[in-house]
C-alpha positions in Angstrom: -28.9 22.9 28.0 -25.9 24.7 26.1 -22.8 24.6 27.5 -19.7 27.3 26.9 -17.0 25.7 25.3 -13.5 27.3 24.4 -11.3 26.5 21.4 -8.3 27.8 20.0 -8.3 28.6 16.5 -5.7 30.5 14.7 -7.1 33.9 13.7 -7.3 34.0 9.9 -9.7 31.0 10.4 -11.7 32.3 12.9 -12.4 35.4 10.7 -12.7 33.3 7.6 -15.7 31.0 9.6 -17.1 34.8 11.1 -17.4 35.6 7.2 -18.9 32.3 6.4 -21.6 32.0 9.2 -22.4 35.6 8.4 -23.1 35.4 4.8 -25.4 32.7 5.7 -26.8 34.4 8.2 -25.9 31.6 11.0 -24.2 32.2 14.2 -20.8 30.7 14.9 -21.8 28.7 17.0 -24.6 26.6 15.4 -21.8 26.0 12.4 -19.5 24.7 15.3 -22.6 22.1 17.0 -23.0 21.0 13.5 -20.3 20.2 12.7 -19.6 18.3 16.1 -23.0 17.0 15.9 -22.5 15.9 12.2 -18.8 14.1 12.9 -20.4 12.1 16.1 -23.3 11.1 14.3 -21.4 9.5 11.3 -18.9 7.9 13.4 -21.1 5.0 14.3 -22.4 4.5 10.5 -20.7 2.2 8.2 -19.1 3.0 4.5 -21.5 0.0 3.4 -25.0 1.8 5.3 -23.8 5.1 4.5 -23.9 4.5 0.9 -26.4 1.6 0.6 -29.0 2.3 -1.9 -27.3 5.7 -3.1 -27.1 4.5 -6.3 -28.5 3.9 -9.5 -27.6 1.4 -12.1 -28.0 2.9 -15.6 -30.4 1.3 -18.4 -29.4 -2.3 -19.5 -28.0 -1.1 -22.9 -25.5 1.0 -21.5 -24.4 -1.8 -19.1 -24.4 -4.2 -22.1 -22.0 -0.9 -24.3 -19.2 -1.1 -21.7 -17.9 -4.3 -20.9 -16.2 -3.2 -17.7 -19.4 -1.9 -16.2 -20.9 -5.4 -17.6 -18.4 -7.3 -15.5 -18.3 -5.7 -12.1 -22.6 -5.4 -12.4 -22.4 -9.5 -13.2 -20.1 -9.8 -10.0 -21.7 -7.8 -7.5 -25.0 -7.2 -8.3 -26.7 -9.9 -9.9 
């Protein structure tokens, strides 16, 4: 069930988001839930499971060409 909700937004940012949602062809309102829905769902998630497995570490030989990427990969990953 949807339920009216009122904000006040100054007005050159309610007609910049207008112009946004309408060049993607969204309504206001969807970008608004999303948003809401995207900052509610994250707050719960850690930096570490956020991130975790994001990540790629490059090819040996260009861990063994820079030392400093050699040294933090010795410390936290193997």
């Amino acid at each position: 069930m949807k339920n009216k909700l009122t904000l006040y937004v100054e007005e050159p940012v309610v007609e910049q988001a207008k112009s946004y949602a309408k060049r993607r062809k969204v309504a206001l309102s969807g970008l608004v839930e999303d948003h809401l829905r995207s900052l509610t769902d994250s707050a719960g998630t850690s930096f570490v499971d956020k991130w975790s497995g994001k990540f790629r570490l490059p090819e040996e030989s260009a861990i063994e060409k820079d030392p400093r990427l050699a040294e933090i990969v010795r410390k936290h990953v193997k």
